[in-house]
N, C-alpha and C positions, 0 to 999 in steps of 0.2 A: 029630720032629726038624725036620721042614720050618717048620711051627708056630714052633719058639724059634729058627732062624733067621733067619723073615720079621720075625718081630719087634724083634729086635736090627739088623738090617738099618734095620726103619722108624724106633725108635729114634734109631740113627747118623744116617738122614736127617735126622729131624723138631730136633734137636739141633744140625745144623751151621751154621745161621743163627746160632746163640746165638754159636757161637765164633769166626765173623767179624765180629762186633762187640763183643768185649770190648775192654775197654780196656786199653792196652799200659800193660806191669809198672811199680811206679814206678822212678823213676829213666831212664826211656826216655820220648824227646821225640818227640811225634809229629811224621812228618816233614810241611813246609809244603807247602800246595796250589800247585798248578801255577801259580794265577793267581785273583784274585779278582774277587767277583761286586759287592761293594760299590762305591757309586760315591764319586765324592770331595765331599765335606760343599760345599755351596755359599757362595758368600759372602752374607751375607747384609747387610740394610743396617742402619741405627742402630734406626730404627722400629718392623725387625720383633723386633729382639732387644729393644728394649723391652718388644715386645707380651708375648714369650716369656715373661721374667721375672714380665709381669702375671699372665699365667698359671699361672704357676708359683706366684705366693703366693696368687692365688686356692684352686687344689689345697691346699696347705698347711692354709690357712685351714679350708677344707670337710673336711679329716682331722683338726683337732684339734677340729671339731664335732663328727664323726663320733665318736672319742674319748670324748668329753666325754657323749655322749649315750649309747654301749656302756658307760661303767664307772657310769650308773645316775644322773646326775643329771638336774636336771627340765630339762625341754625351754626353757623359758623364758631358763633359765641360761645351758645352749649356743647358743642364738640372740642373745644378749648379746655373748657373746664371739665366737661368728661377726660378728657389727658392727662389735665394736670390731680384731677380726683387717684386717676388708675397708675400714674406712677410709680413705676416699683413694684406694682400688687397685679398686673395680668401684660399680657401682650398684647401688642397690634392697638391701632390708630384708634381702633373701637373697643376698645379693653374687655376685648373677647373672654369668653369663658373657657380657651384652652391657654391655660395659665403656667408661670413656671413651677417647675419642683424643684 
């Protein structure tokens, strides 16, 4: 008897993490934190949101190489179109990430 109680007992324990973190029923809105940790987005100037965007089609560009090169074409091909993606927008044959200013 001691047996099936320790264990039901350990049970209850080892279980009641799970149910303080389930997530509330739908239809019920978790309530808002007290105060938040994030800080506020800074301003930034023209130059660097330029850079950003460079950035940003650079990425682009290196995922539909990436793409290009996972659904089985020849390597050649997507390095092509990697070129023709990065024209304009970075240097060098592999539209490296040291870009112009």
């Amino acid at each position: 008897m001691k047996t099936l109680i320790a264990t039901v007992a350990a049970a209850c324990l080892l279980a009641s993490p799970v149910w303080a973190h389930e997530p509330a029923p739908a239809g019920k809105a978790q309530p808002a934190p007290a105060h938040s940790h994030a800080a506020p987005a800074p301003q930034l100037d023209a130059h660097t949101l330029e850079d950003i965007e460079r950035h940003r089609g650079m990425a682009r560009a290196h995922e539909q190489a990436a793409q290009c090169l996972a659904s089985g074409s020849k390597y050649d091909d997507c390095q092509k179109q990697l070129q023709t993606a990065c024209k304009g927008l970075a240097l060098g044959k592999n539209c490296g990430m040291r870009h112009a200013h």
